[in-house]
N, C-alpha and C positions, 0 to 999 in steps of 0.2 A: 199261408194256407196249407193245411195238412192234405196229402194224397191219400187214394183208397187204400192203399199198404199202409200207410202208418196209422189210420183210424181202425180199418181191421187189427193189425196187433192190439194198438190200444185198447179196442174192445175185447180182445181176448185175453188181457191183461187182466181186464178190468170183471169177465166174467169168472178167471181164477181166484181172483181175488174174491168175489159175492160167493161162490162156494165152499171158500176156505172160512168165513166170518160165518157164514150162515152154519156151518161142521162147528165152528168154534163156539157161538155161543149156544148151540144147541147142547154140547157136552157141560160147558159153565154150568146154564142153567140144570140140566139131567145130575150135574154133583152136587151142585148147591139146595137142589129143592126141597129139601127139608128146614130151612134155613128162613127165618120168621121175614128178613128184606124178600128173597125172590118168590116165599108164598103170596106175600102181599103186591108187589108190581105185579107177576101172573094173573092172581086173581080179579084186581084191579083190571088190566087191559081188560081180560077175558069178560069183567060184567058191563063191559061198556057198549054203544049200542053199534060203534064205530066196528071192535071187533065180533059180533054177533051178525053183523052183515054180510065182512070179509069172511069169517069162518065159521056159522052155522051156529047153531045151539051148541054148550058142553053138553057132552054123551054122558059123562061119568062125573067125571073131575077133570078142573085145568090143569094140574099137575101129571096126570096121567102121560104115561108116556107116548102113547098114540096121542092124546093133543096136544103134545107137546112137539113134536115131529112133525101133526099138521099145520102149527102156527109157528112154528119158525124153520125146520129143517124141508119143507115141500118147497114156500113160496122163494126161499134161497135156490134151491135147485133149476124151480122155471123158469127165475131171472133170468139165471146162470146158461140155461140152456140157452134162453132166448139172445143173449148175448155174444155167446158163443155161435151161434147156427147165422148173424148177421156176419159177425166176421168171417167166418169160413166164405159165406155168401161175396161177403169185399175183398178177400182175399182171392178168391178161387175166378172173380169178373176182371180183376187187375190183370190171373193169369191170362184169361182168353182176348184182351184186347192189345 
């Protein structure tokens, strides 16, 4: 059984890691978007009713950079905090007891 030190790293491992993928393919996709595959998966997710739910109506265009930022560089980010701010939480209860 793992203790609250080593699930706290682990989680903060693991929110470095959802920050760096979510920076990463946010840039892929941001070079590649003129490129006939990643207009069609983009635009694909974006008309489906799944992402129209999670992220709102397009404003403009799914390629747009601003929705592009909000569908893959935001929800990397919250993850990441949200994982990050657990482990500090496990981390910083291990110190007080």
């Amino acid at each position: 059984m793992l203790s609250e030190t080593a699930v706290g790293w682990l989680l903060l491992a693991g929110a470095l890691l959802t920050f760096a993928l979510g920076i990463g393919v946010r840039v892929l996709v941001g070079r590649n978007k003129n490129t006939d595959r990643v207009q069609r998966v983009v635009r694909g997710f974006r008309g489906t009713a799944f992402a129209r739910v999670l992220f709102g109506p397009i404003a403009n265009d799914a390629l747009d950079d601003g929705e592009l930022d909000a569908m893959i560089l935001m929800p990397a980010i919250i993850i990441a905090c949200g994982l990050c701010l657990v482990s500090v939480f496990l981390l910083g209860y291990d110190m007080l007891t």
